[in-house]
C-alpha positions in Angstrom: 53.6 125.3 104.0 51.0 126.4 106.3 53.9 128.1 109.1 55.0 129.8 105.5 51.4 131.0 105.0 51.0 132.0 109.0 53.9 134.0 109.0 52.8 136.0 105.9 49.4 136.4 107.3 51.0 137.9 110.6 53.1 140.3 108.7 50.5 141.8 106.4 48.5 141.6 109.9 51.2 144.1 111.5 52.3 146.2 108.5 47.9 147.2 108.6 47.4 147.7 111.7 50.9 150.4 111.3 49.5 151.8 108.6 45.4 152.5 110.8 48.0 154.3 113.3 49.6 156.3 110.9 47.1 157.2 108.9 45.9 160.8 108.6 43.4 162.5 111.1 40.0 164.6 110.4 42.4 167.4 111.0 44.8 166.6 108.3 41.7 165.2 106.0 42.9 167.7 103.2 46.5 165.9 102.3 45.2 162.1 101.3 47.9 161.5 98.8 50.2 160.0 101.4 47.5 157.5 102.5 47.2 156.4 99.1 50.7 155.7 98.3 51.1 153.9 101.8 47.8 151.8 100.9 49.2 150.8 97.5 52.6 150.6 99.1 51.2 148.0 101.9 48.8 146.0 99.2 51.7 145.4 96.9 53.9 144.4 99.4 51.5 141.7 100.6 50.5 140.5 97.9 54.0 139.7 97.6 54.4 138.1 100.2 51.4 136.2 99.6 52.7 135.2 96.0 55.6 134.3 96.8 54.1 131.8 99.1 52.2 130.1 96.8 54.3 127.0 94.8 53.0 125.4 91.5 52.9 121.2 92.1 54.4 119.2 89.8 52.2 116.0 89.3 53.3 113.4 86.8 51.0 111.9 84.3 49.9 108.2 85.0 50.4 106.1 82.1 48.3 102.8 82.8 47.6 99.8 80.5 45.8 96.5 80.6 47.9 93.1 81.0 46.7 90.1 80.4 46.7 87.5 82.6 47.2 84.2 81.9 47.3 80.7 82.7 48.0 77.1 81.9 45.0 75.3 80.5 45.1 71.3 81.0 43.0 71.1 78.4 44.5 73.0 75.6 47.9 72.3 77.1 48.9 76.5 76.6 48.5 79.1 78.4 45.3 81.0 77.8 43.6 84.7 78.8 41.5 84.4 81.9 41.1 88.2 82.0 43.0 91.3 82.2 44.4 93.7 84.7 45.3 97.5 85.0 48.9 98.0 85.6 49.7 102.2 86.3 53.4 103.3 86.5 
């Protein structure tokens, strides 16, 4: 899981640091529209990547319930309750 998640942080690591070097200049300040769409382009594809990473866990319910324990009484001659215990399954 965490090599999964080291990978994805490298990639969304090199695809910003490609889009910093390709992003506009002061000179070219005037046309922005094509930093935006790479931005939004670049944040939805890691957060992909980042999602896709991330795996629901399944986790059973524990169903647990007291058992008695018992044992032979030479006085009563039966078996009686000296307490209980917690059995989970």
């Amino acid at each position: 899981m965490f090599r999964k998640f080291a990978i994805a942080a490298v990639a969304t690591a090199a695809l910003a640091t490609a889009a910093v070097s390709f992003s506009p200049t002061e000179a070219q300040a005037g046309n922005r529209a094509g930093a935006v769409a790479a931005g939004a382009i670049i944040g939805l594809a890691a957060g992909a990547i980042i999602a896709s990473q991330v795996q629901p866990r399944y986790v059973a319910p524990v169903r647990c319930h007291n058992q008695a324990v018992r044992r032979w009484s030479p006085y009563e001659h039966r078996y009686v309750v000296v307490g209980y215990r917690r059995v989970c399954y």
